[in-house]
Phi, psi and omega in degrees: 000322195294328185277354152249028173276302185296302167328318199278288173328310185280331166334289183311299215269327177295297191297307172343293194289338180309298197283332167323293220300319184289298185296337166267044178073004197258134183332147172308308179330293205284311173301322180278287151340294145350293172299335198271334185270338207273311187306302183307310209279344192258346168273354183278307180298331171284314194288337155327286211307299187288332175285315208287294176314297195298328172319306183317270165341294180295330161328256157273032129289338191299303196315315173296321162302325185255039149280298159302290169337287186328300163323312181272011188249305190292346199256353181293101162326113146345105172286129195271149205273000000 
């Protein structure tokens, strides 16, 4: 999850500073820096974002499995010895 939070977001932030960059005039130089910084910096931030998310997740499905479980261990008649 976390490489396609980052993949979409740096995607996302390159074209913006791209297309920023043609509307207002500003040299290719400056512009592919700009994007190349936009990119680097927004794809650091999905894999925070997405490693967070997954953590999140992976989370409570657990809480909800050992729930279930829990629930089915009380409704199991005791074994008799």
């Amino acid at each position: 999850m976390a490489r396609s939070y980052a993949g979409i977001l740096g995607l996302i932030a390159m074209i913006v500073v791209a297309v920023r960059s043609l509307c207002r005039g500003i040299s290719p130089d400056e512009a592919l820096l700009s994007v190349t910084l936009a990119l680097g910096a927004f794809t650091m931030i999905g894999l925070v974002v997405g490693k967070i998310a997954d953590t999140v997740v992976v989370d409570s499905v657990w809480t909800k499995v050992r729930a279930e479980l829990g629930a089915l261990d009380k409704d199991l008649p005791e074994a008799q010895e």
